[in-house]
Phi, psi and omega in degrees: 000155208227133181281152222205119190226145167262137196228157163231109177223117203078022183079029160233124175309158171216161163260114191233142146321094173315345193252320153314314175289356185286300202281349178272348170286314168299310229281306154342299169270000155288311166303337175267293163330317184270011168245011195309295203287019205265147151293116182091020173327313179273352137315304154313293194298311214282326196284328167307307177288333180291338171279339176304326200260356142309312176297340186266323179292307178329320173296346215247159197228349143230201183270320181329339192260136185265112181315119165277170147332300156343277170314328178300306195279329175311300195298309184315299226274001209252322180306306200103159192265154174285302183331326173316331255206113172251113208250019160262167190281344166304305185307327150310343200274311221244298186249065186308320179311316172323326186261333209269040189261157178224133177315173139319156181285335164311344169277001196275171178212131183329119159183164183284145185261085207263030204252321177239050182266191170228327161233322148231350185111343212304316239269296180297337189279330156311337186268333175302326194260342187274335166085074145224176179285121195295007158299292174264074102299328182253338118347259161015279199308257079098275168287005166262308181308310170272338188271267168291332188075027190247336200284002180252339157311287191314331171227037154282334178315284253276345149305329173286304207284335186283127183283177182250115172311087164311276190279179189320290183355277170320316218279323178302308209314297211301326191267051188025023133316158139325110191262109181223178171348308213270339199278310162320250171019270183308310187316311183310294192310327172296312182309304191259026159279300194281317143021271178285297183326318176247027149300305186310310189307308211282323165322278180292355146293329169304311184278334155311283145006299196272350170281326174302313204296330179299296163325302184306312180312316184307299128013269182255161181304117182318310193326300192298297180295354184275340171299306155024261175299312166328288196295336179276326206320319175257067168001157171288304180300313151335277228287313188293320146218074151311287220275312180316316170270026172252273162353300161326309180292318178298331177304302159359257179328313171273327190297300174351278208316301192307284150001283160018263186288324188286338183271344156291330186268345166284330176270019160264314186291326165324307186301308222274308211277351185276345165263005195246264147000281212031175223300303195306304225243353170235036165225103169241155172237143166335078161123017203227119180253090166328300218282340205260345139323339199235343198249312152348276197274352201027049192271140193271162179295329200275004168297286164330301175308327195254000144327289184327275188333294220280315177318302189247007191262299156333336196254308167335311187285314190292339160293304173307319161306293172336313174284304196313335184273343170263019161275299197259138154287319219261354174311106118016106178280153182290343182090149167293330172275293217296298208271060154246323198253345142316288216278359171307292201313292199291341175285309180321297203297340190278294198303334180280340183261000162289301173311301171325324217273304187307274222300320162312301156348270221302280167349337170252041170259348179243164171197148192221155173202176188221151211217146158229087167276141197220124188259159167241110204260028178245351183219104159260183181298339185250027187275151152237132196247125216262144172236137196204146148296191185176113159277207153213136215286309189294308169229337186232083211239017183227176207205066126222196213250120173210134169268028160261190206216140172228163110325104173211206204245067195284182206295359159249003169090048174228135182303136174227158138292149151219197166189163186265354210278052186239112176250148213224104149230147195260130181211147146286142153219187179286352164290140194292351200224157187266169137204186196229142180211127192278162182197100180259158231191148192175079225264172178171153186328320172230176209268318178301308180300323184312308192261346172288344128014274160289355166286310179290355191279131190238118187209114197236196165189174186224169181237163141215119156062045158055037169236161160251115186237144202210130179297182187233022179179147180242160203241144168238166190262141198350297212251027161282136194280149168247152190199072185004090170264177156191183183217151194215099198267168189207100152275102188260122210226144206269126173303114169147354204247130187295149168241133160223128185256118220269162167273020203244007143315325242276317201268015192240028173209163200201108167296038162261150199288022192263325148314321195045064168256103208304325170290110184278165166284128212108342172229073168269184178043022167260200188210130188225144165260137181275123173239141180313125201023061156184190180213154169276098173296141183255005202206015183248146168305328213261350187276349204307295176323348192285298167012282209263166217302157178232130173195129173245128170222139198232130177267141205221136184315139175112153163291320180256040168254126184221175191200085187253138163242139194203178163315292186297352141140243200224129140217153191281165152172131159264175161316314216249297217274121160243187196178113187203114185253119211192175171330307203260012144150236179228164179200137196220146212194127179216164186307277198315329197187133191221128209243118184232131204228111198192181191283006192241029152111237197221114162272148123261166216201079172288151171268147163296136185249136175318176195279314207290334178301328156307000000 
């Protein structure tokens, strides 16, 4: 049975073997005997045992477990024995290639270099893990930023999330070395090698300086230069920039503020709207319908809300940290597993709602329909034909034009879809009879699904007593995808035939030329004669004079001869001669031969002639 000792070592507790801490102690106080004469010795020693008690939490597979011998001998060989190690200054001197061999790059590890930044470090730390030149990272930055718009998120994340090289360690870690005796060591040496060069530097400017000054003393009256010196002791240039890093900072400090308030007030509104609302109805993205996603896919909605939250609740947070960390310097990093396990959460959340967006797409690439025509051999030309919506008392009770889809109830208590997406244009024609054509519509991955789609679409109207009565929404059935279905009547009405349009039309038809929809807006509750492609109000004041009747007659020698012009077009006759010209062209007739000119081209038609013409 084996004595079991708690060590605290670099600040993290351990469980040890005694007879492992015996031999993890020599090895400790041997490493400390070989640094007695060294500069930054406790620097050395701190930074070492912190790589020691890294290598041992990497070993341990609970808190529970107790370090051996084993580990003890692992850690030993990755370090080094110090006798491996010639730790004098000559020997930095003389042999650098000894301490500077560098592992593969697979050892290296992630962290900021904030020793050659510009800004937070993300950029140097990167060029350190890729082994390339920290130019183009920053390059990169540069085109993301000016290119995509992306790059000053990314790399505000990558500032949150990338720890920063503090300690000896890290900073070897970070350029792929070793972390053992010797590479700690020379790293310590360097540091206080540059140290003193620019103690030294700064030394011998000083001792220039005072030598000038002395020479200057010499010179001029002491009195006069030490007011002088006083009044000079602080620059212009000192003073200027004073006040330029006081602004900074201050600038600093409200974008903190700002940073703040905005990731606090987005996660207070997430919350609010995930307990109220929810998410789905206050996060929209361009061309992407949540409800219709969730209705797709048979996804329950409170799913989808709470993707969102973690989506835009995550980047909300990491903001609000951010400020908060350029208010408090000294704030308590959050750990490297919380924010690993934030950008999991949050990667996770990008790729399902990437994945929604392409399928939802992909689902509107084909689009199909189905045509109904129907003619009304009951509305002719000198007809008025009455036109009106028709709601329903239950779910559809409003009388406008929307592409969206609601939910209700009909008079027997079974759920429908519907939607308002019903559009009404009015056109004329040459046809002796009006008639009317439905025409549904309806997309989906391929042309076939698109229009069976469009099959399922339920839409009805009625003729009664010359009135046209038209739903004002049409129903797709309960477990239907919405895939912009819609309806589209085409009312064709015989040139010559009154329209009167109820005003509960007004929003479900657009006089625009891409339809040539004859009926304009603004003239419901009128009485209009439909004329080629357009239409004449018969009941507006500013129109009145139109009204009445226009007619000319003229008597012409002879009993059957006359010359009448009117509304209805010109017509002529003599003894030999008739003539009659109107909408639907002309037509002209003599004993011999009789002649019609109309859109469907020049009939001539000779008569036989009679005995008494003979």
């Amino acid at each position: 049975m084996n004595k079991t000792v708690n060590i605290n070592l670099a600040g993290i507790f351990f469980h040890i073997d005694e007879d492992a801490y015996l031999k993890l102690q020599r090895y400790l106080e041997a490493i400390k005997r070989s640094f007695t004469d060294s500069q930054g010795r406790s620097e050395i020693i701190s930074d070492i045992e912190a790589r020691i008690a890294e290598l041992f939490a990497e070993r341990m597979k609970h808190d529970k477990q107790v370090i051996g011998g084993k580990e003890v001998d692992e850690v030993i060989s990755i370090m080094g024995q110090p006798e491996d190690y010639l730790v004098d200054d000559e020997i930095f001197e003389d042999e650098p290639n000894t301490y500077t061999k560098r592992s593969s790059s697979n050892s290296r590890k992630l962290y900021r270099d904030t020793e050659n930044s510009y800004v937070g470090g993300v950029s140097s730390g990167l060029a350190h893990y890729f082994g390339i030149d920290t130019i183009w990272i920053r390059l990169a930055w540069i085109l993301l930023v000016f290119g995509a718009g992306t790059g000053v998120i990314l790399y505000i994340l990558l500032w949150i999330l990338i720890p920063e090289a503090v300690s000896t360690s890290e900073k070897i870690a970070m350029t792929g070395e070793p972390v053992n005796i010797s590479n700690i060591e020379k790293k310590i040496r360097d540091g206080l090698q540059s140290a003193t060069d620019n103690v030294s530097k700064a030394g011998n400017k000083l001792k220039e300086g005072l030598g000038n000054a002395s020479d200057s003393i010499s010179r001029v009256d002491l009195s006069k230069q030490g007011n002088s010196i006083k009044s000079s002791s602080k620059t212009f240039f000192d003073t200027f920039t004073d006040i330029l890093m006081f602004f900074l900072k201050l600038f600093a400090k409200f974008v903190g503020i700002i940073l703040m308030i905005t990731g606090a007030s987005t996660l207070i509104g997430l919350v609010i709207g995930l307990v109220s609302v929810g998410v789905v109805d206050t996060i929209h993205f361009p061309g992407i319908d949540w409800l219709d996603v969730a209705n797709s896919y048979g996804i329950p909605l409170w799913v989808i809300s709470i993707v969102l939250f973690f989506f835009i609740g995550i980047i909300a947070f990491f903001i609000f940290y951010l400020g908060l960390k350029i208010l408090i310097n000294n704030l308590k990093s959050i750990g490297i597993f919380a924010k690993s396990a934030l950008l999991g959460v949050w990667l996770i959340c990008l790729i399902t709602l990437i994945v929604f967006a392409v399928k939802q797409g992909m689902s509107y690439k084909e689009k199909g329909a189905t045509v109904n025509t129907e003619k009304f051999e009951g509305i002719t030309a000198n007809d008025t034909l009455v036109v009106s919506m028709k709601g329903n008392d239950y779910y559809a009770d409003r009388f406008y034009r929307s592409s969206g889809f609601n939910t209700g109830f009909n008079e027997n208590g079974e759920k429908v879809t519907y939607s308002h997406d019903v559009r009404l244009i009015v056109k004329s024609t040459r046809d002796s009879v009006a008639k009317v054509k439905v025409m549904k519509t309806a997309r989906g991955n391929s042309h076939k699904i698109a229009k069976e789609r469009a099959e399922n679409i339920s839409y009805h109207y009625s003729l009664s007593n010359k009135e046209l009565t038209l739903d004002n929404h049409f129903i797709i059935p309960s477990n239907e995808r919405f895939r912009d279905q819609e309806i589209e009547v085409t009312l064709y009405l015989p040139i010559g035939t009154t329209l009167y349009a109820d005003d509960n039309t007004y929003n479900y038809h657009s006089n625009s030329s891409y339809y040539n929809d004859i009926l304009e807006n603004g003239t419901e509750e009128h009485y209009l004669r439909i004329e080629n492609n357009s239409t004449r109000c018969l009941d507006c004041d500013d129109n009145t004079h139109e009204e009445d009747d226009f007619e000319v007659k003229v008597d012409l020698n002879g009993e059957n001869s006359k010359l009448q012009i009117n509304d209805d077009g010109i017509e002529a006759k003599t003894n030999n001669l008739e003539v009659k010209i109107d909408d639907d062209g002309v037509e002209a007739g003599s004993k011999n031969v009789d002649v019609k000119i109309d859109d469907d081209g020049i009939e001539i038609t000779s008569k036989k002639k009679s005995k008494n013409d003979e």
